[in-house]
C-alpha positions as a printed Julia matrix, in Angstrom:
171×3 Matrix{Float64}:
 48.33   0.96   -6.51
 47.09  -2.83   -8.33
 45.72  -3.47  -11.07
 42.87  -4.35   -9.54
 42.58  -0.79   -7.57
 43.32   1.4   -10.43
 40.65  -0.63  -12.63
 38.44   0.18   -9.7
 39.08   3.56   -9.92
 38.18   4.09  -13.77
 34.95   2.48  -13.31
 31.76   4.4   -13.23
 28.5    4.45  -11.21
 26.53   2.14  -12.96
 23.09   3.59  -11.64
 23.9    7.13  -11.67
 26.58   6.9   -14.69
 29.51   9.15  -12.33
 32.59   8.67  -14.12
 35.49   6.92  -12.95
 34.39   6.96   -8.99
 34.45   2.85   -8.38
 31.26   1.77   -9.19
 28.22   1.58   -6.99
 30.72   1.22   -3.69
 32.47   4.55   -4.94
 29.79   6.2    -5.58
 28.35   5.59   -2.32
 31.59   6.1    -0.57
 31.61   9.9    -2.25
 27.65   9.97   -0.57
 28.79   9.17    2.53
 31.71  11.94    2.31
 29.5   14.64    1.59
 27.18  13.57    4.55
 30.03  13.48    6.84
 30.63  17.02    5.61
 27.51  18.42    5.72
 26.93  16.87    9.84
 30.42  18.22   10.76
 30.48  21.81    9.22
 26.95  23.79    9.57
 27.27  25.69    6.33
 26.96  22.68    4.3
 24.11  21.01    6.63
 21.95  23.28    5.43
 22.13  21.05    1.58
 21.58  17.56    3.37
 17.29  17.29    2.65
 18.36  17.96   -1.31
 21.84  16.07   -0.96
 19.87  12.98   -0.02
 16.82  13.38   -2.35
 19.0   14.01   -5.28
 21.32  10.8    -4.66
 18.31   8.97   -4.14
 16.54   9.6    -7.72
 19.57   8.69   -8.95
 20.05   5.06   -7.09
 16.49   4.37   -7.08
 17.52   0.39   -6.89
 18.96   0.8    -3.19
 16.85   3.82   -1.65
 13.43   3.87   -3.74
 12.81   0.21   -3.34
  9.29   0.43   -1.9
  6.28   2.58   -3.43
  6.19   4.38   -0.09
 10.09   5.61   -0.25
  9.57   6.78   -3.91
  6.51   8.54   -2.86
  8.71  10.48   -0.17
 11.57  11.55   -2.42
  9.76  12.43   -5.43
  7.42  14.67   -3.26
 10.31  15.86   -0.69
 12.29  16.73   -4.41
  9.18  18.33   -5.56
  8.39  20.72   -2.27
 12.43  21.15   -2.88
 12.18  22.55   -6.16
  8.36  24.08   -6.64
  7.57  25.35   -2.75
 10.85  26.05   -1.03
 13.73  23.92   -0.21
 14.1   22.69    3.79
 16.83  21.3     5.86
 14.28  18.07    6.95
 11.78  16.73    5.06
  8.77  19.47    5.42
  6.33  18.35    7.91
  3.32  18.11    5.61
  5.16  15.53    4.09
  6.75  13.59    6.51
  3.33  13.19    8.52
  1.82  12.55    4.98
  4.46   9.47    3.8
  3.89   8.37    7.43
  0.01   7.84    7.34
 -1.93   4.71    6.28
 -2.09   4.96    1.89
 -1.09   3.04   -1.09
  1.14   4.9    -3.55
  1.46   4.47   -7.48
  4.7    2.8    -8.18
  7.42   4.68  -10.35
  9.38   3.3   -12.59
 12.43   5.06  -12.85
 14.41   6.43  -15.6
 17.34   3.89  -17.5
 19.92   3.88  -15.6
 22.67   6.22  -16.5
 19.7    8.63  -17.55
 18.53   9.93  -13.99
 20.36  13.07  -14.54
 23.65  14.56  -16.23
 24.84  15.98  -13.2
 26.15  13.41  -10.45
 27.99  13.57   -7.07
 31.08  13.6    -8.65
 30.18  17.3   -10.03
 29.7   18.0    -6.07
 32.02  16.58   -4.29
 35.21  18.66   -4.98
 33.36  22.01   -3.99
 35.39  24.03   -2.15
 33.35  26.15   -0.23
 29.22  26.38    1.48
 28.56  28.94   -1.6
 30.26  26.56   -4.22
 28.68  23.19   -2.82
 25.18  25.12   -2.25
 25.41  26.02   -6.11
 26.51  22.56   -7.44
 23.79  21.02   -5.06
 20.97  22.73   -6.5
 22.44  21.81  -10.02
 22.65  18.42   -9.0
 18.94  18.14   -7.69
 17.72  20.35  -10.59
 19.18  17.54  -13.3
 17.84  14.09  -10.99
 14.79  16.3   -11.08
 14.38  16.98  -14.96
 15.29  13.29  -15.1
 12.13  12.01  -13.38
  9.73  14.83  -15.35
  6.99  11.64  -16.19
  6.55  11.53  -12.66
  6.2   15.37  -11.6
  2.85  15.12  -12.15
  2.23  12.74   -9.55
  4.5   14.22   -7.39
  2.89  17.28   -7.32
 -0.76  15.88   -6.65
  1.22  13.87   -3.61
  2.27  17.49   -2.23
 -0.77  18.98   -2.53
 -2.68  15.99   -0.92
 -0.06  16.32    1.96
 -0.9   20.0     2.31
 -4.63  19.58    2.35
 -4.33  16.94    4.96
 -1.87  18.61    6.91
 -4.3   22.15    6.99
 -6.74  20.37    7.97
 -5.31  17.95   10.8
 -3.81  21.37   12.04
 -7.31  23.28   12.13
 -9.03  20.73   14.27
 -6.35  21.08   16.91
């Protein structure tokens, strides 16, 4: 190993603050692993809806650019953690992101501040019941990070419910 690669190696996530995993590319690279896991070996599929929300409050910069993608993971992290957690996004709120609306922009916490667990504390479990724990852990702290906006996310929720009941009664 260079230089260059073992600097790489000691660097953190500069959006999530993950020590030591390469940066944003490492950090990423350790997202992608855990995906790969998760589509390859059924016990751990059933962690992907949080896996995804929870990397995504943490690199708000690449996956919360738009108002519209916020709204979806703060209120897919809210059902998560308030209602009941789901392998897909819950169809209330899938059908809800996907209708015509304008959503309040969040600003999201400093970086290095969206959390103080990362997916570096998930990524070495060893087993579904391990990785299912450290998931929820995960979620739970890019969760507490983003408590200014829970508010909002849980009016979005609720709005999605309403409209969903009542879409689903006129059928």
């Amino acid at each position: 190993m260079d230089a260059n690669e073992k600097n790489k190696n000691t660097v953190d996530c500069p959006s999530c603050g993950a020590p030591g995993v390469g940066g944003i590319d490492g950090c990423l690279a350790l997202f992608e692993t855990l995906g790969a896991r998760e589509f390859s070996e059924m016990d751990y599929f059933k962690m992907h809806r949080l896996t995804v929300d929870a990397y995504c409050l943490q690199h708000p910069e690449q996956y919360m650019i738009s108002s519209k993608s916020a709204a979806a993971h703060l209120a897919a992290m809210c059902w998560s953690m308030e209602i009941g957690m789901s392998i897909h996004m819950p169809d209330p709120i899938k059908l809800w992101v996907d209708g015509p609306r304008k959503y309040v922009c969040s600003l999201p916490p400093p970086f290095r501040e969206r959390g103080l667990i990362t997916i570096a504390d998930v990524v070495g479990a060893e087993n579904p019941e391990d990785y299912e724990t450290k998931v929820w852990e995960w979620a739970k702290s890019a969760w507490s990070a983003w408590s200014n906006h829970w508010e909002q996310a849980r009016a979005w929720v609720q709005e999605a419910i309403k409209e969903y009941e009542i879409n689903n009664q006129n059928k």
